[in-house]
N, C-alpha and C positions, 0 to 999 in steps of 0.2 A: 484426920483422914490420911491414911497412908495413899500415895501416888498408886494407881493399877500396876506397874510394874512389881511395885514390893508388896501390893496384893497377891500377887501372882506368885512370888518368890516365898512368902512366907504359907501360903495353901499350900505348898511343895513340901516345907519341914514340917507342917504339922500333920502329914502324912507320914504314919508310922513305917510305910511299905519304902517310902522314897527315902526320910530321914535314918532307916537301918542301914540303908543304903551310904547317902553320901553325908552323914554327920552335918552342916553345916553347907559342904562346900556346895555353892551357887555363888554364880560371880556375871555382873552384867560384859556381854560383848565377847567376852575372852575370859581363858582362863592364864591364871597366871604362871611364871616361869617357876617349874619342877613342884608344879602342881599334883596333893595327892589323891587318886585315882580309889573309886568312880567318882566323878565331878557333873557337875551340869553350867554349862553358860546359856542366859537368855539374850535374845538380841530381838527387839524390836523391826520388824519389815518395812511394814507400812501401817497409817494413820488417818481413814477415810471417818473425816466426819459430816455428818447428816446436819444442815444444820436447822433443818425444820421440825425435826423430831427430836432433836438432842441427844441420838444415838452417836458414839463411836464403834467402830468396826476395825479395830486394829489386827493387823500378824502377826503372832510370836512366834519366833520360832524356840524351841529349846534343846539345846545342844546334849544330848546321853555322851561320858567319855568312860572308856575303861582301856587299861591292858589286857582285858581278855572278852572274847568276843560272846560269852556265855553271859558274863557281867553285865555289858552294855545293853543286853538283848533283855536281861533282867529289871535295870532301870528302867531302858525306855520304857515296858510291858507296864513298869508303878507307874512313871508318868503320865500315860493315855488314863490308866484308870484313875487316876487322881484327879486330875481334869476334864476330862471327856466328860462333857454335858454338867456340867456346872453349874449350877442356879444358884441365887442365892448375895448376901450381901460379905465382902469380902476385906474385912478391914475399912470399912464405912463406903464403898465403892458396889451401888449396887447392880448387880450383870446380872443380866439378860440371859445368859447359855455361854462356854465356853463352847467350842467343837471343834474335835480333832480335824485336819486336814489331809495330810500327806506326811509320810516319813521315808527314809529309804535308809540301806547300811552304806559304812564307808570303811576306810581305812586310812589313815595319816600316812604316806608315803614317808619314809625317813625313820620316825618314829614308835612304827607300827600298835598304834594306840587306835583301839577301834570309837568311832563316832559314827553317832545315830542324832539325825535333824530332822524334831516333828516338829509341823508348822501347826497352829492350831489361832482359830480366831474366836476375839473375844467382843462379844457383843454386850454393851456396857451405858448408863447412860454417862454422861456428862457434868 
């Protein structure tokens, strides 16, 4: 059984809409240096676990990056639909429901690489 994180990473590539998109690239935490764009990084938030029910309830966040801000707004759009409401068993990890949370746009000061961070939680057992 794959860890929920690389359940989560690999529901992403075998999404047709997200892997036309970013080929491969997904990188925990950060992306790396001269990294190529669209990319996604996931970073885990926080880690509430239940421990009478043997639910976890963790945040992901996952990071949409492009140089163009038509692109980023494209990935993030695959990502909600890729996960948004989720069911199902995911690399031996059975969840409960993903659910989108919150996203907003940004822009890299310096770099001007546009990023989009939707937080989304997954409800999962143990």
């Amino acid at each position: 059984m794959t860890s929920v994180h690389g359940a989560l990473r690999n529901l992403l590539l075998q999404d047709s809409s997200v892997a036309d998109l970013i080929s491969d690239r997904i990188y925990p935490l950060r992306l790396p240096l001269d990294c190529q764009m669209p990319a996604i990084s996931i970073h885990k938030i926080s880690n509430p676990i239940d421990h009478v029910t043997g639910f976890a309830t963790p945040r992901y966040q996952f990071s949409c990056w492009s140089g163009t801000y038509a692109q980023v707004q494209q990935l993030s759009d695959a990502v909600i639909e890729c996960l948004n409401r989720y069911k199902g068993v995911a690399d031996g990890n059975p969840i409960k429901q993903i659910a989108y949370l919150d996203s907003h746009d940004a822009i890299e000061d310096g770099s001007g690489i546009f990023h989009i961070p939707i937080d989304f939680k997954i409800i999962h057992m143990r």
